[in-house]
Predicted model as a PDB file, atoms N, CA, C, CB and O in Angstrom, pLDDT in the B-factor column:
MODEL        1                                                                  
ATOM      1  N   UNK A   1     -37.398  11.101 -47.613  1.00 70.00           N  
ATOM      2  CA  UNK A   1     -37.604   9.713 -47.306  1.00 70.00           C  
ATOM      3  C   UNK A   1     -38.069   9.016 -48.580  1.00 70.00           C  
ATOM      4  CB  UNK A   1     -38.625   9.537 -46.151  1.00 70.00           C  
ATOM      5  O   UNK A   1     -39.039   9.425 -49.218  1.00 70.00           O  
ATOM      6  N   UNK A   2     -37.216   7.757 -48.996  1.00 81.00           N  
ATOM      7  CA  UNK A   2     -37.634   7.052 -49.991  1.00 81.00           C  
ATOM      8  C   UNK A   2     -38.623   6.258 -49.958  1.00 81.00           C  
ATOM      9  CB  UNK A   2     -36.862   6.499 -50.361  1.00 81.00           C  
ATOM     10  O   UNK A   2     -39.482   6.236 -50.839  1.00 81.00           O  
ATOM     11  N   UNK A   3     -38.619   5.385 -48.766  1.00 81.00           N  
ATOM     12  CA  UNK A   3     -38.967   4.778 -48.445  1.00 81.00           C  
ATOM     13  C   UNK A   3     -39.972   4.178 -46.856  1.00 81.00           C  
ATOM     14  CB  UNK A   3     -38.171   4.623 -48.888  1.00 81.00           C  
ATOM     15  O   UNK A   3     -39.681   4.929 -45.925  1.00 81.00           O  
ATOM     16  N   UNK A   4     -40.793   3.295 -46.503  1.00 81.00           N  
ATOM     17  CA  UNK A   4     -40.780   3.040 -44.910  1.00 81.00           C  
ATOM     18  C   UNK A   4     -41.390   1.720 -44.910  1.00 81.00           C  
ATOM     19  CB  UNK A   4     -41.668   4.174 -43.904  1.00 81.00           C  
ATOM     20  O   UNK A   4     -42.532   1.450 -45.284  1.00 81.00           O  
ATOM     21  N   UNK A   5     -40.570   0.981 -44.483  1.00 82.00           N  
ATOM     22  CA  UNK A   5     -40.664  -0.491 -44.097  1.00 82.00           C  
ATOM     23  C   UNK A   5     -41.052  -0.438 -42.829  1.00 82.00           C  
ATOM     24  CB  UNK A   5     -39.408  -1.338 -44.228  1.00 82.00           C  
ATOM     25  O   UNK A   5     -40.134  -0.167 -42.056  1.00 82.00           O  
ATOM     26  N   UNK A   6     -42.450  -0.660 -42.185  1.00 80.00           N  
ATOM     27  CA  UNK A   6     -42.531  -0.465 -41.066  1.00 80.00           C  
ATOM     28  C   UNK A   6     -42.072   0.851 -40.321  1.00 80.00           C  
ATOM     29  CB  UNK A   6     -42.051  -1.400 -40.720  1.00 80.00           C  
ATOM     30  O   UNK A   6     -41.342   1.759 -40.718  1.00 80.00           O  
ATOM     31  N   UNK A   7     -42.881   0.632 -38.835  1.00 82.00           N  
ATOM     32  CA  UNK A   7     -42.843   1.579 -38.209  1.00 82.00           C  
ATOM     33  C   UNK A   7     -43.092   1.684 -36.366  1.00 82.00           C  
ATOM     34  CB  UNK A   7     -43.665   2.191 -38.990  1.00 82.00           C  
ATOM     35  O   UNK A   7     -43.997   1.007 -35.878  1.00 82.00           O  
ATOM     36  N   UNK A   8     -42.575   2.210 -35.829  1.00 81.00           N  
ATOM     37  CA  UNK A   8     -43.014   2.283 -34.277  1.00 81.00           C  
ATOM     38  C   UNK A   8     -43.602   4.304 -33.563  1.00 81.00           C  
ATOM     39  CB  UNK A   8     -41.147   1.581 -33.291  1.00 81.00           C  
ATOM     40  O   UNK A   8     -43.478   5.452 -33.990  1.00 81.00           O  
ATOM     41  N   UNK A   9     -43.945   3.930 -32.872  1.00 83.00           N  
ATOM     42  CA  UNK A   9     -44.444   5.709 -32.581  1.00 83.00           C  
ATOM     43  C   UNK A   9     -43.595   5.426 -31.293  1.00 83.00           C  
ATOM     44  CB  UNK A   9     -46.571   6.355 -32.315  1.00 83.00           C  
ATOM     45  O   UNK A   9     -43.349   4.399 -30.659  1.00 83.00           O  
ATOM     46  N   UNK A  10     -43.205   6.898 -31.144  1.00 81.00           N  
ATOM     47  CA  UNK A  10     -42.501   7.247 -29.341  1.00 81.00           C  
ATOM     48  C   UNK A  10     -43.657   7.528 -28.834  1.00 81.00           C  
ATOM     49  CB  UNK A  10     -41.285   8.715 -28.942  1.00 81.00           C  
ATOM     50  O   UNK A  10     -44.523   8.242 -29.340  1.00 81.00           O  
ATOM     51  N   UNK A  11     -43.689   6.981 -27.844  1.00 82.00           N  
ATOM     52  CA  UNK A  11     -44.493   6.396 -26.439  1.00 82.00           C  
ATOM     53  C   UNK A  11     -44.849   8.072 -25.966  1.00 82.00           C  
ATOM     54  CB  UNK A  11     -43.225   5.227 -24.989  1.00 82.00           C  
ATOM     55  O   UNK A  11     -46.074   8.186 -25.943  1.00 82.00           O  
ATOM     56  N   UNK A  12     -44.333   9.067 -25.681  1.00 82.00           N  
ATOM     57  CA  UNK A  12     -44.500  10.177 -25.409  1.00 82.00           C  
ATOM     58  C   UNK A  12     -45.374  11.221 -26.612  1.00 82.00           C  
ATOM     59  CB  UNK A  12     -43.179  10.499 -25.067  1.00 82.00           C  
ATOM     60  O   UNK A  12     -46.195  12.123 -26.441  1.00 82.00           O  
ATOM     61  N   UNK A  13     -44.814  10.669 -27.771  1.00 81.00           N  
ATOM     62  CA  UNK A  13     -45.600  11.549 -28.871  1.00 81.00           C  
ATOM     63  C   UNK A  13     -47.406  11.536 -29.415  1.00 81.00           C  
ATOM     64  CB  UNK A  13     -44.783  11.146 -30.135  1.00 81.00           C  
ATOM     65  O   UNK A  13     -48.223  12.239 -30.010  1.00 81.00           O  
ATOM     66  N   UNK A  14     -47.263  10.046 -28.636  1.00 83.00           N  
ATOM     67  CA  UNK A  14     -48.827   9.486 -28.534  1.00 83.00           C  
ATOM     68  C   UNK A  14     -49.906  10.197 -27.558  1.00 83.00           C  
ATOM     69  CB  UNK A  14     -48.771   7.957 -28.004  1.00 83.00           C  
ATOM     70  O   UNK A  14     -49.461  10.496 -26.450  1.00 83.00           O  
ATOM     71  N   UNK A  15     -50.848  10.413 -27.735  1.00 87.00           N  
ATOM     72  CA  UNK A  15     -52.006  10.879 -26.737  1.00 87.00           C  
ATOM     73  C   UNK A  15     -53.035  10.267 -26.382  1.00 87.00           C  
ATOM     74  CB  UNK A  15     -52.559  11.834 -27.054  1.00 87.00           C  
ATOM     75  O   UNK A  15     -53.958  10.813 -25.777  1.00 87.00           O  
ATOM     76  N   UNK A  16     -53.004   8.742 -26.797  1.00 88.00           N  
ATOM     77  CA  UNK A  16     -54.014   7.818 -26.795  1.00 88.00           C  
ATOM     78  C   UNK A  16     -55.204   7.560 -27.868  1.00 88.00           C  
ATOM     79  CB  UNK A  16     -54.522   8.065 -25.725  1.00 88.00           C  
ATOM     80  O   UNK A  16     -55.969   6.597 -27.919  1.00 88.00           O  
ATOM     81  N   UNK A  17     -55.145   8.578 -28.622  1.00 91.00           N  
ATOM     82  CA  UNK A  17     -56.128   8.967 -29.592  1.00 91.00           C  
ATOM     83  C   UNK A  17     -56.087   7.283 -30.499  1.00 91.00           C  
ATOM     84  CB  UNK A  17     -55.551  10.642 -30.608  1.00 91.00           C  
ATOM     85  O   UNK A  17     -55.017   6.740 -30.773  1.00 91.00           O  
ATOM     86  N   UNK A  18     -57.188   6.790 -30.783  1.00 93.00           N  
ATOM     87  CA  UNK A  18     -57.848   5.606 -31.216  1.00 93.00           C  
ATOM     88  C   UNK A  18     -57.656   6.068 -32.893  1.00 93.00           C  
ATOM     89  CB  UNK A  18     -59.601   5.377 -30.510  1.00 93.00           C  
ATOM     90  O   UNK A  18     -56.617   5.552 -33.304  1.00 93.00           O  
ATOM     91  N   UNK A  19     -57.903   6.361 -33.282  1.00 92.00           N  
ATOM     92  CA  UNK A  19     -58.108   6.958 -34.762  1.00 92.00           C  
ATOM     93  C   UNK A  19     -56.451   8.368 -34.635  1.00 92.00           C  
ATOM     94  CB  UNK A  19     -60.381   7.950 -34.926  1.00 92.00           C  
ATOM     95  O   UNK A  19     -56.475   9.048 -33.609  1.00 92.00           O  
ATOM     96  N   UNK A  20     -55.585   8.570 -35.352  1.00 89.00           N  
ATOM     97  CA  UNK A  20     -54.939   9.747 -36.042  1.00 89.00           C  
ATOM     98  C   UNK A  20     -54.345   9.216 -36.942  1.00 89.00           C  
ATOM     99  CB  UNK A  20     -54.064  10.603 -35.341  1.00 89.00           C  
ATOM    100  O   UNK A  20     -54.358   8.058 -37.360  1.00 89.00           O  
ATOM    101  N   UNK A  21     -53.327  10.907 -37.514  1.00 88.00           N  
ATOM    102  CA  UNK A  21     -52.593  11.109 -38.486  1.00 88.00           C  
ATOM    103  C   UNK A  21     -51.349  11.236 -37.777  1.00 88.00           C  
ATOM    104  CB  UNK A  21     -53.003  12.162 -39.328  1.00 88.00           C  
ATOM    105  O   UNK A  21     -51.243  12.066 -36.874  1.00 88.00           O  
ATOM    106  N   UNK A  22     -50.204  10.329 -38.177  1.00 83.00           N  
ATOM    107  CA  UNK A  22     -48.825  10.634 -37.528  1.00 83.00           C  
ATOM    108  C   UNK A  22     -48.016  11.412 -38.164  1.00 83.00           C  
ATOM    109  CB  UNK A  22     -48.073   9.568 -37.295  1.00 83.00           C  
ATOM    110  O   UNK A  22     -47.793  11.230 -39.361  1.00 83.00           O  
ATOM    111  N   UNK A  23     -47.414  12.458 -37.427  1.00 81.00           N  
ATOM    112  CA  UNK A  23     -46.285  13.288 -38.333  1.00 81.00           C  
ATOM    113  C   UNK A  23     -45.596  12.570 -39.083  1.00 81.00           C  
ATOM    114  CB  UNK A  23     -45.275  14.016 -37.636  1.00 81.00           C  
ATOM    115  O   UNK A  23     -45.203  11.501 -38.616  1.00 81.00           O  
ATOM    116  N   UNK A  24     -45.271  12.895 -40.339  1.00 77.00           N  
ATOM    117  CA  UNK A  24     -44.284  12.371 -40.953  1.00 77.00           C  
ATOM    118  C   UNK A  24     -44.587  10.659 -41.727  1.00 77.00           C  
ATOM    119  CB  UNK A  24     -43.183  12.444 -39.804  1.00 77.00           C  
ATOM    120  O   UNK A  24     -43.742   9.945 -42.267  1.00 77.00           O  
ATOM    121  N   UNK A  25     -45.959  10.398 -41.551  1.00 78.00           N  
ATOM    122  CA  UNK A  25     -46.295   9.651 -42.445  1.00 78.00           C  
ATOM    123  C   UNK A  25     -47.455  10.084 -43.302  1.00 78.00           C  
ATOM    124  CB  UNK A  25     -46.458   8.556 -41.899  1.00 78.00           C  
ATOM    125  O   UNK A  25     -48.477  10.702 -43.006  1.00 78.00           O  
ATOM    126  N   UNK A  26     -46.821   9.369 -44.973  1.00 68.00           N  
ATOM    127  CA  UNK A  26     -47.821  10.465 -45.894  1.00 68.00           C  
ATOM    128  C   UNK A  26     -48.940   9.600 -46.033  1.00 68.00           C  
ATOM    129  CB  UNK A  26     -47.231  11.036 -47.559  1.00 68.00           C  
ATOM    130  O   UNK A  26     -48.874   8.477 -46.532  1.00 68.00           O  
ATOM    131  N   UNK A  27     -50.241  10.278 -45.468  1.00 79.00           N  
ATOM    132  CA  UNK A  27     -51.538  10.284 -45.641  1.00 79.00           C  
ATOM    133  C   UNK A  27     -52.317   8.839 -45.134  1.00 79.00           C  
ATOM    134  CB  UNK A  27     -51.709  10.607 -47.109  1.00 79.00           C  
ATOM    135  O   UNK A  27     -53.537   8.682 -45.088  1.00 79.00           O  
ATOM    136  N   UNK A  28     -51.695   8.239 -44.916  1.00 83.00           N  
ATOM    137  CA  UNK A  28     -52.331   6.848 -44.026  1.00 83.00           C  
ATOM    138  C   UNK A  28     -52.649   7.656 -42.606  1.00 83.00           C  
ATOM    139  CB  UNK A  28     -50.950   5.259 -43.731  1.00 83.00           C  
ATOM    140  O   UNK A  28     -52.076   8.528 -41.952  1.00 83.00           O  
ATOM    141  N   UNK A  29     -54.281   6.631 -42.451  1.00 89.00           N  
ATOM    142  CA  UNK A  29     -54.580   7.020 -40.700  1.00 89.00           C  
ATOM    143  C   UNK A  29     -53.847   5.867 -39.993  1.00 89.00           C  
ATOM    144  CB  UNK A  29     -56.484   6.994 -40.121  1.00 89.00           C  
ATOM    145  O   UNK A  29     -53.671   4.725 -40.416  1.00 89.00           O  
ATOM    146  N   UNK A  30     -53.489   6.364 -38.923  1.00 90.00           N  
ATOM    147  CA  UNK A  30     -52.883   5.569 -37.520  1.00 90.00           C  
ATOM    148  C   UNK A  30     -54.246   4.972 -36.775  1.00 90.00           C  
ATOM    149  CB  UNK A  30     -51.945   6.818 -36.283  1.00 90.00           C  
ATOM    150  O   UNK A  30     -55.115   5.684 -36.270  1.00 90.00           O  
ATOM    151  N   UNK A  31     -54.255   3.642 -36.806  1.00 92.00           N  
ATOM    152  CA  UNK A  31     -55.108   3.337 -35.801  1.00 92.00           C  
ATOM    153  C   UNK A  31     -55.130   2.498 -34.230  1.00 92.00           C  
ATOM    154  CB  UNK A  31     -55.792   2.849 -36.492  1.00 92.00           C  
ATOM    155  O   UNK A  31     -54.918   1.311 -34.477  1.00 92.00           O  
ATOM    156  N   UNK A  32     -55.265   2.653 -33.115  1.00 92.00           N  
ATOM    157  CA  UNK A  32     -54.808   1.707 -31.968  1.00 92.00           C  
ATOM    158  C   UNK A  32     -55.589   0.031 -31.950  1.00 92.00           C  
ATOM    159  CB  UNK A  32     -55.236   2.603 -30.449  1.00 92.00           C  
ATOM    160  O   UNK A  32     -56.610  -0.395 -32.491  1.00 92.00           O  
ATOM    161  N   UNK A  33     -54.483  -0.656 -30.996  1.00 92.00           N  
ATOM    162  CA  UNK A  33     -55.266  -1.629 -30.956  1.00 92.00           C  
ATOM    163  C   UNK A  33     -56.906  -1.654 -30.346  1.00 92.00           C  
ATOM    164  CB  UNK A  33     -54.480  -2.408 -30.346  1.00 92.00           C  
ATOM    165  O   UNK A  33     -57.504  -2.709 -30.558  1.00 92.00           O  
ATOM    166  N   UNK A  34     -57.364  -0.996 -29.899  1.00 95.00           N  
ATOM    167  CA  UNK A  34     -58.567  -0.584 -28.937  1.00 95.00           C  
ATOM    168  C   UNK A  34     -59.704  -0.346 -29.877  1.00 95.00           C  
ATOM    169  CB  UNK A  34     -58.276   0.817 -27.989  1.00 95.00           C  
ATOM    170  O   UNK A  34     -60.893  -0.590 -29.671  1.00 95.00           O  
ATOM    171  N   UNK A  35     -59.127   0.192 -30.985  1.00 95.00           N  
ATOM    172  CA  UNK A  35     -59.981   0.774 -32.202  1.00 95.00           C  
ATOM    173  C   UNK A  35     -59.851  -1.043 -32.989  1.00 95.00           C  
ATOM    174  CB  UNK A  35     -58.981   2.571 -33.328  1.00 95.00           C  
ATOM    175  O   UNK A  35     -60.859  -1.718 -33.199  1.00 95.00           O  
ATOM    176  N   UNK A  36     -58.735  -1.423 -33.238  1.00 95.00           N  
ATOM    177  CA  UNK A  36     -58.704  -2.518 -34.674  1.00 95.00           C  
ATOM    178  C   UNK A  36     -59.741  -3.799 -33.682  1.00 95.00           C  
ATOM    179  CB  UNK A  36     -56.421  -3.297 -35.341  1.00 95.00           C  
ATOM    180  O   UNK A  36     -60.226  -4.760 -34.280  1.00 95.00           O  
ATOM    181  N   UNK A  37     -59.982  -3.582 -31.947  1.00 96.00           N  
ATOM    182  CA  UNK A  37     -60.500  -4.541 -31.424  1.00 96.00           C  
ATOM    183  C   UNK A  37     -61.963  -4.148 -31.815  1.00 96.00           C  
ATOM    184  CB  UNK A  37     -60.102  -4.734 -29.979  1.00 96.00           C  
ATOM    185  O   UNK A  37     -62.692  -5.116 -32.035  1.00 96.00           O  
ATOM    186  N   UNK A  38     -62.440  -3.103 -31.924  1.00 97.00           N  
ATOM    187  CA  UNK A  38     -63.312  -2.455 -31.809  1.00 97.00           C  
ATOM    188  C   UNK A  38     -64.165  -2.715 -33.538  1.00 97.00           C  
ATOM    189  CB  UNK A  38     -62.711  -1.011 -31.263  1.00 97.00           C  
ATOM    190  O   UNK A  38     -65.355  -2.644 -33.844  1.00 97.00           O  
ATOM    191  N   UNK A  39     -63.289  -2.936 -34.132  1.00 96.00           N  
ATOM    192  CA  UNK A  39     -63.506  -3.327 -35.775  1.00 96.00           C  
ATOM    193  C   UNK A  39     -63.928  -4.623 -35.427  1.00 96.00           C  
ATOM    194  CB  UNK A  39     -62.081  -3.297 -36.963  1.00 96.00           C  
ATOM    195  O   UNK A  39     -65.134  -4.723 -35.657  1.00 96.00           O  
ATOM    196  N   UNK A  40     -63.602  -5.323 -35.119  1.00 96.00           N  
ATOM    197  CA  UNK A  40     -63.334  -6.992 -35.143  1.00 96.00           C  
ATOM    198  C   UNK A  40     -64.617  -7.595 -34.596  1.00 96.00           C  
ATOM    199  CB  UNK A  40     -61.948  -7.546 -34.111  1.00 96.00           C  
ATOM    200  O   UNK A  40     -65.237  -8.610 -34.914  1.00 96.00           O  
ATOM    201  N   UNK A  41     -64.868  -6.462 -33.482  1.00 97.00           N  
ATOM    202  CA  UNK A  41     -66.293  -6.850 -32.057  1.00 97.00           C  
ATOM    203  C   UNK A  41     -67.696  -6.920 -33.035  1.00 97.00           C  
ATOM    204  CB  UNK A  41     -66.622  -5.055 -30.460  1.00 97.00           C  
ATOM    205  O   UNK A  41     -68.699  -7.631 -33.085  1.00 97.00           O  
ATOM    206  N   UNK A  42     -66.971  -5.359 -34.025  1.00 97.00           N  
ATOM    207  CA  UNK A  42     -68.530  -5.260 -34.474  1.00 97.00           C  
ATOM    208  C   UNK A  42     -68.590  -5.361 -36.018  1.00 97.00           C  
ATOM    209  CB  UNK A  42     -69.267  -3.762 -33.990  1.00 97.00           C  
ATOM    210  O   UNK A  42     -69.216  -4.680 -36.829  1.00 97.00           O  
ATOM    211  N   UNK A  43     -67.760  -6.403 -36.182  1.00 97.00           N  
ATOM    212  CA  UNK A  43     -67.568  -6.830 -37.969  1.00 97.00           C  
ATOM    213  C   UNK A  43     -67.356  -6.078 -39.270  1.00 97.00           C  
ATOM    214  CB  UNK A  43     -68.679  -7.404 -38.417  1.00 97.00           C  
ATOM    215  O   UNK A  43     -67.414  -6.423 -40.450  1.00 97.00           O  
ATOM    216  N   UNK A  44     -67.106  -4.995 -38.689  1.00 96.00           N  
ATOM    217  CA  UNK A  44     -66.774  -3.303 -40.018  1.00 96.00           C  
ATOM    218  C   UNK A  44     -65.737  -3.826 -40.649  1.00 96.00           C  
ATOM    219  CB  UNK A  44     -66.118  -1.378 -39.308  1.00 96.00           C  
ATOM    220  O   UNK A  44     -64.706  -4.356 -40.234  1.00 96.00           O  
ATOM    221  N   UNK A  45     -66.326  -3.511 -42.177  1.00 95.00           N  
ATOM    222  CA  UNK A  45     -65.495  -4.113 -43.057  1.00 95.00           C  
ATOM    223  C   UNK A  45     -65.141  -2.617 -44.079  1.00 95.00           C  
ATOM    224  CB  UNK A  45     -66.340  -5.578 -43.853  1.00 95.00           C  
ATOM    225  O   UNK A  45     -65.227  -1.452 -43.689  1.00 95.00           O  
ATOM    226  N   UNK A  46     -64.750  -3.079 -45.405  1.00 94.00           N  
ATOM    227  CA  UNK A  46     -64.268  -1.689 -46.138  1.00 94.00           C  
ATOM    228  C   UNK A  46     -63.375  -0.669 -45.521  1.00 94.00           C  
ATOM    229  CB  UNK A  46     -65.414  -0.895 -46.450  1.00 94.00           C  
ATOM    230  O   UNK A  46     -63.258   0.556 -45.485  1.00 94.00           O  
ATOM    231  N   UNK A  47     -62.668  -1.978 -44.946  1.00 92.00           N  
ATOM    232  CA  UNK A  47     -60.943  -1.261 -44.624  1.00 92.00           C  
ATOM    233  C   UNK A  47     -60.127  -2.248 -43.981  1.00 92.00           C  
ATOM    234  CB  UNK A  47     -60.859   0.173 -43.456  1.00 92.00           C  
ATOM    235  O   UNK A  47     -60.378  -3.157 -43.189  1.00 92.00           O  
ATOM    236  N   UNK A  48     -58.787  -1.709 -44.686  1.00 92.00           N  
ATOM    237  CA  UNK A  48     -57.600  -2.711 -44.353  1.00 92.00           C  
ATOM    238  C   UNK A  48     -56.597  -2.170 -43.181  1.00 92.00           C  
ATOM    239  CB  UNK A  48     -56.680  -2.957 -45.756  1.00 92.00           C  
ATOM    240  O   UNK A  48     -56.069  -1.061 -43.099  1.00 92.00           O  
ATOM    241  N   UNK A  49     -56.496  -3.280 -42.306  1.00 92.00           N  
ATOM    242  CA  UNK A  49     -55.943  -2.749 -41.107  1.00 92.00           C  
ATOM    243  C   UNK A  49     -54.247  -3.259 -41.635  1.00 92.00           C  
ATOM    244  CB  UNK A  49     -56.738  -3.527 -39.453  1.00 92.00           C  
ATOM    245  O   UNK A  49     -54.223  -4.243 -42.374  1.00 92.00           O  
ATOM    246  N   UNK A  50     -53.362  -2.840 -41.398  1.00 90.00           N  
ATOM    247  CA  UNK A  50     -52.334  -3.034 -41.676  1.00 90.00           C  
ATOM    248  C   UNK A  50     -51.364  -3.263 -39.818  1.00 90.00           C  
ATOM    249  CB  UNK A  50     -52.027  -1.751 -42.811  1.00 90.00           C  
ATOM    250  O   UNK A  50     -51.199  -2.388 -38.968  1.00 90.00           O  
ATOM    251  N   UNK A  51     -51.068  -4.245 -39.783  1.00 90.00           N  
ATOM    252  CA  UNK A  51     -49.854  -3.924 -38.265  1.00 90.00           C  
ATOM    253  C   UNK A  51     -48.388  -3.093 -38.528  1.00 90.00           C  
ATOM    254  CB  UNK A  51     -49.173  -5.673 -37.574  1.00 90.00           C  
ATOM    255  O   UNK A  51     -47.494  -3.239 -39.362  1.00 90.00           O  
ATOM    256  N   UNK A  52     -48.591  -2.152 -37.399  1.00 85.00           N  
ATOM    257  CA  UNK A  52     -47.173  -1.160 -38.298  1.00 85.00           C  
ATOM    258  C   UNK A  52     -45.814  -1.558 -38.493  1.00 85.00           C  
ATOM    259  CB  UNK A  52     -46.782   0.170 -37.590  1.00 85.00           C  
ATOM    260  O   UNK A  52     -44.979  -0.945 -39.156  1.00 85.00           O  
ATOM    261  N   UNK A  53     -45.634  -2.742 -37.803  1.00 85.00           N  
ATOM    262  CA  UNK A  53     -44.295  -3.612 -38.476  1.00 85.00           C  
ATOM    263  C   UNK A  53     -44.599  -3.921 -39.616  1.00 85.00           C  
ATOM    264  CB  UNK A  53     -43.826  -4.948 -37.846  1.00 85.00           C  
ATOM    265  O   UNK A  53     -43.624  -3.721 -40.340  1.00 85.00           O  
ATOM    266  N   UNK A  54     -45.906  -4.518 -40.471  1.00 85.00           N  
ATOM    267  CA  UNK A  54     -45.592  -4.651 -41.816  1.00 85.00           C  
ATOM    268  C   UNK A  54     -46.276  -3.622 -43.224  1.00 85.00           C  
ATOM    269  CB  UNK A  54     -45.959  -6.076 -41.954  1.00 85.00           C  
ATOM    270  O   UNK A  54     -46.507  -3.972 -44.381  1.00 85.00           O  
ATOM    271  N   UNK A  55     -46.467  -2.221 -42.534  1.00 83.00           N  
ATOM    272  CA  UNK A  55     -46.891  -1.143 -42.957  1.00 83.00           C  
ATOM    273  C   UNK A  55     -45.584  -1.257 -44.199  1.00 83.00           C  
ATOM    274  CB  UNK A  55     -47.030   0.161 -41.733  1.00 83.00           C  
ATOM    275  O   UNK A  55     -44.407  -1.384 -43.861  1.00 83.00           O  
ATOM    276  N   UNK A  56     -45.954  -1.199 -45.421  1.00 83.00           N  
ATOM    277  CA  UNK A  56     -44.892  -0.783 -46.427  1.00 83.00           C  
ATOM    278  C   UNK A  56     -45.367   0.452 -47.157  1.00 83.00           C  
ATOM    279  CB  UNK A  56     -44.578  -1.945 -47.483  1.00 83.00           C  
ATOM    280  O   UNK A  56     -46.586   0.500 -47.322  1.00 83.00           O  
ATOM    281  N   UNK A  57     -44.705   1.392 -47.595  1.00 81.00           N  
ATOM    282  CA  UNK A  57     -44.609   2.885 -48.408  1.00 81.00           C  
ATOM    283  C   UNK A  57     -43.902   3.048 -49.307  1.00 81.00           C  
ATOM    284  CB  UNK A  57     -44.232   3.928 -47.777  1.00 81.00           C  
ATOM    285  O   UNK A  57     -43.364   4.147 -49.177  1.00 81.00           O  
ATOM    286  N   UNK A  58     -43.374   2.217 -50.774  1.00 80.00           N  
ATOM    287  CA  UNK A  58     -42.325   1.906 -51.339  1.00 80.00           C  
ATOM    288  C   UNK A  58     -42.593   2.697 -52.846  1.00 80.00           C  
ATOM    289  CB  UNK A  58     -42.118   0.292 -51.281  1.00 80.00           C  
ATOM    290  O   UNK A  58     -41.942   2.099 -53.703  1.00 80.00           O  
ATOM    291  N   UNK A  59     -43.394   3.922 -53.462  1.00 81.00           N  
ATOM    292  CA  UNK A  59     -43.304   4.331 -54.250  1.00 81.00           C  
ATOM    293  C   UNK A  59     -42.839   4.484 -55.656  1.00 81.00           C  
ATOM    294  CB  UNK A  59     -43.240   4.620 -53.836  1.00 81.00           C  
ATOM    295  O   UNK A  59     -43.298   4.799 -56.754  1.00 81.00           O  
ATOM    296  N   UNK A  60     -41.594   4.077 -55.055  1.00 83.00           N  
ATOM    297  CA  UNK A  60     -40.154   4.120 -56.003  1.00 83.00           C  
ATOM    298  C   UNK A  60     -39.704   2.669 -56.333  1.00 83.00           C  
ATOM    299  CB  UNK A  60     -38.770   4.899 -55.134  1.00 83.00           C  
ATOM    300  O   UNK A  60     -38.861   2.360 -57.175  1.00 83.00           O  
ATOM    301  N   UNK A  61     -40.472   1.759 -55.458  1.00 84.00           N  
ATOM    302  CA  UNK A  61     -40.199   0.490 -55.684  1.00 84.00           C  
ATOM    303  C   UNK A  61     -39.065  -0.072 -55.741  1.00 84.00           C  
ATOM    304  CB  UNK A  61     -40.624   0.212 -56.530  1.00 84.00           C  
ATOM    305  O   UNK A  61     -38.712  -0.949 -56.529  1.00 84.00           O  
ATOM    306  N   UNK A  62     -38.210   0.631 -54.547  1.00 83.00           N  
ATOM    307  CA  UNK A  62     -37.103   0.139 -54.058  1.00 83.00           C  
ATOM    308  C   UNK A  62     -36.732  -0.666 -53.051  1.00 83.00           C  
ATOM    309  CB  UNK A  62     -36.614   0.839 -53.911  1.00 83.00           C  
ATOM    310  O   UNK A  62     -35.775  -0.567 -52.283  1.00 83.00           O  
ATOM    311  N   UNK A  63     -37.608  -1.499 -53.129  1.00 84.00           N  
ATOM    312  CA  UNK A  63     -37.777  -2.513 -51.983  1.00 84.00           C  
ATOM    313  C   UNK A  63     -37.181  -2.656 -50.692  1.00 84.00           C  
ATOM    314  CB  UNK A  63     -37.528  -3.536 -52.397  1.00 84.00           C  
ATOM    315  O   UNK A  63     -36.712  -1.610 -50.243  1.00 84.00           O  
ATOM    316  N   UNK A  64     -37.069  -3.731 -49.936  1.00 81.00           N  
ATOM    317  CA  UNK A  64     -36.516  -3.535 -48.066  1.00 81.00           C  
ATOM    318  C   UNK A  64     -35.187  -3.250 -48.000  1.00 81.00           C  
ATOM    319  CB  UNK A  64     -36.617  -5.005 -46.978  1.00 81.00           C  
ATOM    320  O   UNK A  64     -34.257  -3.444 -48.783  1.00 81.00           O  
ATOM    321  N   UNK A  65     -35.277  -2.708 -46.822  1.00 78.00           N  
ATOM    322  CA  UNK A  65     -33.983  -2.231 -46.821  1.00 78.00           C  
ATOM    323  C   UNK A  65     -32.853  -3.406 -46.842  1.00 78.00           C  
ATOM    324  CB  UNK A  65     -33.853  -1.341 -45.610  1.00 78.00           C  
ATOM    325  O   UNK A  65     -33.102  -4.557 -46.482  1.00 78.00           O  
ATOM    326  N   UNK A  66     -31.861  -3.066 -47.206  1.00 78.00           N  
ATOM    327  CA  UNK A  66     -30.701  -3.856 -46.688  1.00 78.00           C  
ATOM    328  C   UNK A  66     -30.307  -4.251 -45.244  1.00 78.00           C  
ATOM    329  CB  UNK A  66     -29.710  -3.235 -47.088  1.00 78.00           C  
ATOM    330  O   UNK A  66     -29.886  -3.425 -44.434  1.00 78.00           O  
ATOM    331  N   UNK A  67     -30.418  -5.135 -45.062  1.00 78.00           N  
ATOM    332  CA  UNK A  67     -29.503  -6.162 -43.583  1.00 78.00           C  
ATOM    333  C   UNK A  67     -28.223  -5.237 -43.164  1.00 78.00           C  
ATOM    334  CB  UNK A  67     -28.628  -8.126 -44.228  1.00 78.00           C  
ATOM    335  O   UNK A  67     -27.421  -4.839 -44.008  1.00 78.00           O  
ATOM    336  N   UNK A  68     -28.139  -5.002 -42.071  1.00 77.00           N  
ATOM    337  CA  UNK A  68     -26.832  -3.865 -41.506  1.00 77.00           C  
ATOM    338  C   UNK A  68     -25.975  -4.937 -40.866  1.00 77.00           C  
ATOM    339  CB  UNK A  68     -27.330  -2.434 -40.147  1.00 77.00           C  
ATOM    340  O   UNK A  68     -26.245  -5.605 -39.868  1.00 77.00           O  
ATOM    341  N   UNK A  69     -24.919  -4.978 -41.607  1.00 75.00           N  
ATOM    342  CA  UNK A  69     -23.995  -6.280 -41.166  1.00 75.00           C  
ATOM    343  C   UNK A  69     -23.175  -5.592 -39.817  1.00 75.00           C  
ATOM    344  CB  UNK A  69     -22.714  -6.877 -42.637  1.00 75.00           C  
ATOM    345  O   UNK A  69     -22.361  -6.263 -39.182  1.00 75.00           O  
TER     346      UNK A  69                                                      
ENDMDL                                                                          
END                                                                             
């Protein structure tokens, strides 16, 4: 994988867990909305929540993907 512009989890692969690590993504934690509400309630700062539609992983700096005509 070169690249990951965003992202979604299968609904089955999930266990509810508030805080993990998802297969196959390198080294970022996964966090739920329950947890990022849970940031917000009680003002914890010294971390960036990212939404996984605009999660970017671009290393190689090969920017978004191409439009699939």
């Amino acid at each position: 994988m070169d690249t990951i512009h965003g992202f979604a989890l299968e609904k089955e692969t999930w266990r509810g867990e508030d805080v993990f690590y998802a297969r196959g993504l390198p080294g970022s934690a996964v966090v739920s909305e329950r947890f990022v509400h849970f940031v917000e309630r009680h003002h914890l700062t010294n971390m960036l929540l990212t939404p996984t539609e605009e999660y970017t992983w671009d290393p190689l700096q090969l920017g978004p993907p191409r439009p699939v005509l």
